[in-house]
C-alpha positions in Angstrom: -4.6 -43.3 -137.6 -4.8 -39.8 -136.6 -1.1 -40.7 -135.0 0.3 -41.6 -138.2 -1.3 -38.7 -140.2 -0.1 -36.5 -137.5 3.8 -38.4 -138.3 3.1 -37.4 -142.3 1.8 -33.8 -141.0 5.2 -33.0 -139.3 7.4 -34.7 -141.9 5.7 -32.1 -144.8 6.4 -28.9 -142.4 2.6 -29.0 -141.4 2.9 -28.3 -137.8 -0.6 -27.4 -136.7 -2.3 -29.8 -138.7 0.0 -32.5 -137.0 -1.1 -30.9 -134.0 -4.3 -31.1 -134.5 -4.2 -34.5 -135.5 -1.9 -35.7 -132.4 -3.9 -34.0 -129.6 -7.2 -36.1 -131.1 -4.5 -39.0 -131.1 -4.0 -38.5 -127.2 -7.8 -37.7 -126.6 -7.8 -41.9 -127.6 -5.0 -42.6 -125.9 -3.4 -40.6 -123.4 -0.9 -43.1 -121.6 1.0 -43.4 -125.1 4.2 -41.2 -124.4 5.4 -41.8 -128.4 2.2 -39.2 -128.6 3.8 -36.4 -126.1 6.7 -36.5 -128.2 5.3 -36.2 -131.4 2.8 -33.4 -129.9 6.2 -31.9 -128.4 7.8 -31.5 -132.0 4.8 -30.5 -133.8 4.3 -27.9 -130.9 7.6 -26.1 -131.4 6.7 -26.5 -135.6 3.7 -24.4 -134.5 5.3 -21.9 -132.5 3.9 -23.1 -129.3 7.0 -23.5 -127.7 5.8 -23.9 -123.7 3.8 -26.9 -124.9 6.5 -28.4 -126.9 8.7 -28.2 -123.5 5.6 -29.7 -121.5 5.6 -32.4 -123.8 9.3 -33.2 -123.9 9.2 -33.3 -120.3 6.6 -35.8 -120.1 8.1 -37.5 -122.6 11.4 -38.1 -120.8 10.2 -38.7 -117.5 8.1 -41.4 -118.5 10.8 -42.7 -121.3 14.3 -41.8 -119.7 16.6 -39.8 -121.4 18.4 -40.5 -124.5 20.4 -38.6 -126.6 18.1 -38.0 -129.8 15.1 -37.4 -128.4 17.3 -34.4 -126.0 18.9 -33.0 -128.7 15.2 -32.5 -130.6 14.5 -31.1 -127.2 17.2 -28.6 -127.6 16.7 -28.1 -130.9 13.5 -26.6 -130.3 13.8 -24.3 -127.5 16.7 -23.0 -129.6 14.2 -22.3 -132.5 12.2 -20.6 -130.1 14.7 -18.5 -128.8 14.8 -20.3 -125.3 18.7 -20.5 -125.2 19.4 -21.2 -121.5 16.9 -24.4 -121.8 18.6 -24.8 -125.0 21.8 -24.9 -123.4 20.4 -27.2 -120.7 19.3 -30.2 -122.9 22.5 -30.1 -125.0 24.6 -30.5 -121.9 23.0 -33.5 -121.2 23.6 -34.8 -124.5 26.9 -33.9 -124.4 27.0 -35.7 -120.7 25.2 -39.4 -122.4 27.1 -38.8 -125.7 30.5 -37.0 -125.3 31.6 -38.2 -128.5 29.1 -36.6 -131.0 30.1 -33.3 -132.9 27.1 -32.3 -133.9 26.0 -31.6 -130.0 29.4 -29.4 -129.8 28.3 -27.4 -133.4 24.7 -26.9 -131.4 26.0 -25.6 -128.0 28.6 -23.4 -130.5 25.8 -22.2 -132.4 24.1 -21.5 -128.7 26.8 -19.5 -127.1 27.2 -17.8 -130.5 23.1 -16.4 -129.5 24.2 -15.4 -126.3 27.5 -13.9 -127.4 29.5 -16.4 -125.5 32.1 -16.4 -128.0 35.0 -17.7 -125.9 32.7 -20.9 -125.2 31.3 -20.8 -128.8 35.4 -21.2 -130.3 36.1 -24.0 -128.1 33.0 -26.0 -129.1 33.8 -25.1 -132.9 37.5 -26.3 -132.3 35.7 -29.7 -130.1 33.8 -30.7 -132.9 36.7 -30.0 -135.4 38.8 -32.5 -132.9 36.1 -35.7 -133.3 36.3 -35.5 -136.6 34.3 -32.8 -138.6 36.9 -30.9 -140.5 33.7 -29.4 -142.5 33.9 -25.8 -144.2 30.8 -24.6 -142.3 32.1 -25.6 -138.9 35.2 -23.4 -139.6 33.4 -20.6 -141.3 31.2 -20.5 -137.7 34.4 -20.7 -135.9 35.7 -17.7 -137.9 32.8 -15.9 -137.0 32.9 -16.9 -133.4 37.0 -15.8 -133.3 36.0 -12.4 -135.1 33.3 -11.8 -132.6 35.6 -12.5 -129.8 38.1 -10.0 -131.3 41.0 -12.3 -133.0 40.7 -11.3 -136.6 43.7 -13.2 -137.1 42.4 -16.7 -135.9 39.0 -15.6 -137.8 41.2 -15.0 -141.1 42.8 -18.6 -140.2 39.3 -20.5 -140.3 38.2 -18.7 -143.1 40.9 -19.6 -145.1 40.4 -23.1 -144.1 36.9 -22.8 -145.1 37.2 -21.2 -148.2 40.1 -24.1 -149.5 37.3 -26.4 -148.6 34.8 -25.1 -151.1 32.9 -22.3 -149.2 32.0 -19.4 -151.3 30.6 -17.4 -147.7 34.0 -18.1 -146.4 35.3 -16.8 -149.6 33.8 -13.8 -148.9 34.8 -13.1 -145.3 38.5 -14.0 -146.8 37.9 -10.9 -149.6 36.2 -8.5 -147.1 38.2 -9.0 -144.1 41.3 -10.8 -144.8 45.0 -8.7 -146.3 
């Protein structure tokens, strides 16, 4: 009960009641590691980012690794700010899942935190490559190219972007782009 409560918590952005709920869960039943991971995500809703990567960790060793439950892990750490674990997990994503764009868009957006924009560009152009010519993924690469200096490949992406519907990269095009 207090498991499932603690799933309908999370899923309406109620973090610490989830957590609440979960931690009773594993008070019952602390050998359940579907109750770690659950406890990890509703850590990092809560802002309790050292137990969310406690909890992952538990999770994993007693589960294995696989690609979704890594990329939440990164996903986290990156809400929290914790980039270089961040930039751990999604590697190994990347290393069970080479094929997935979505993990080259999250390292991008990673790199673009550290201002590794060089890194940040090739990811953009990566995930362009497998298949997600998508307005936002250029707009980002635009940003990452400007960043890095190359106005000119920026004003390339945001043209891309803004012939694909998007009104930021419409903007970029207005303010930056003769």
């Amino acid at each position: 009960y207090y498991y499932l409560r603690a799933m309908a918590y999370l899923d309406y952005g109620r973090s610490a009641k989830a957590l609440d709920d979960i931690n009773k869960a594993i008070e019952i039943d602390p050998l359940n590691p579907d109750f770690y991971l659950l406890r990890a995500k509703a850590a990092a809703g809560a802002q309790q980012f050292e137990q969310s990567r406690a909890d992952f960790g538990l999770y994993i060793m007693a589960c294995g690794e696989n690609p979704q439950t890594l990329y939440d892990y990164a996903m986290a750490m990156y809400e929290g700010g914790h980039y270089l674990e961040a930039l751990r997990q999604i590697n190994r994503c990347i290393v069970l899942k080479a094929d997935d764009a979505a993990y080259y868009i999250a390292r991008a957006n990673i790199y673009m935190k550290t201002n590794s924009y060089k890194y940040a560009i090739e990811d953009y152009a990566m995930a362009l490559d497998l298949g997600q010519p998508r307005a936002e993924v250029y707009l980002l690469k635009g940003y990452a190219r400007s960043a890095n200096g190359d106005e000119q490949g920026a004003c390339s992406d945001w043209k891309k972007a803004s012939s694909m519907g998007s009104l930021d990269a419409q903007s970029m095009v207005a303010r930056y782009c003769h």
